[in-house]
C-alpha positions in Angstrom: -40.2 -19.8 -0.9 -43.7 -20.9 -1.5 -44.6 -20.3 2.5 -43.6 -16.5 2.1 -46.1 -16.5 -1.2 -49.3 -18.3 0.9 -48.5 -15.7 3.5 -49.0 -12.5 1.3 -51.9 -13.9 -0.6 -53.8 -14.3 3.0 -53.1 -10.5 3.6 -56.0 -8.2 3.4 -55.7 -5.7 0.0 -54.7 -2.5 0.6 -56.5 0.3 0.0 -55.5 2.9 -2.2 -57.4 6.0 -2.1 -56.5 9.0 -4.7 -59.1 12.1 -4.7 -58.9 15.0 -7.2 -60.7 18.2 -6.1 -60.5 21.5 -7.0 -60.8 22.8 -3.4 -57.4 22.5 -0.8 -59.7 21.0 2.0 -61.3 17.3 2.2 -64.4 16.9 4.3 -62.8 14.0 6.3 -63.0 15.7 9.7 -59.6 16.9 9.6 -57.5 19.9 8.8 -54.9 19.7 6.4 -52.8 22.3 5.4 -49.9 22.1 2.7 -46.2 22.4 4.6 -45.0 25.3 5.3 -48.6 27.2 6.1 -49.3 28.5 9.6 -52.4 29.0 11.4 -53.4 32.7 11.0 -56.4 34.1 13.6 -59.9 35.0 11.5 -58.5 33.1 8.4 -62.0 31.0 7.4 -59.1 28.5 5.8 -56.8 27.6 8.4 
């Protein structure tokens, strides 16, 4: 039992990233859209 606890304290922490913004669209070179949205031609928010 102790091995399996020595082998998660030598794991890397993760990362947990939560943003709040009032805009739909994060700057993080890609495009995210909610489910359920399509892609409409001329739309300047795909």
């Amino acid at each position: 039992v102790k091995d399996l606890v020595a082998l998660r304290v030598d794991q890397e922490p993760r990362v947990v990233l939560r943003t709040t913004t009032d805009a739909d669209i994060l700057e993080d070179g890609f495009r995210w859209r909610k489910y359920g949205q399509k892609v409409v031609k001329g739309n300047p928010h795909p």
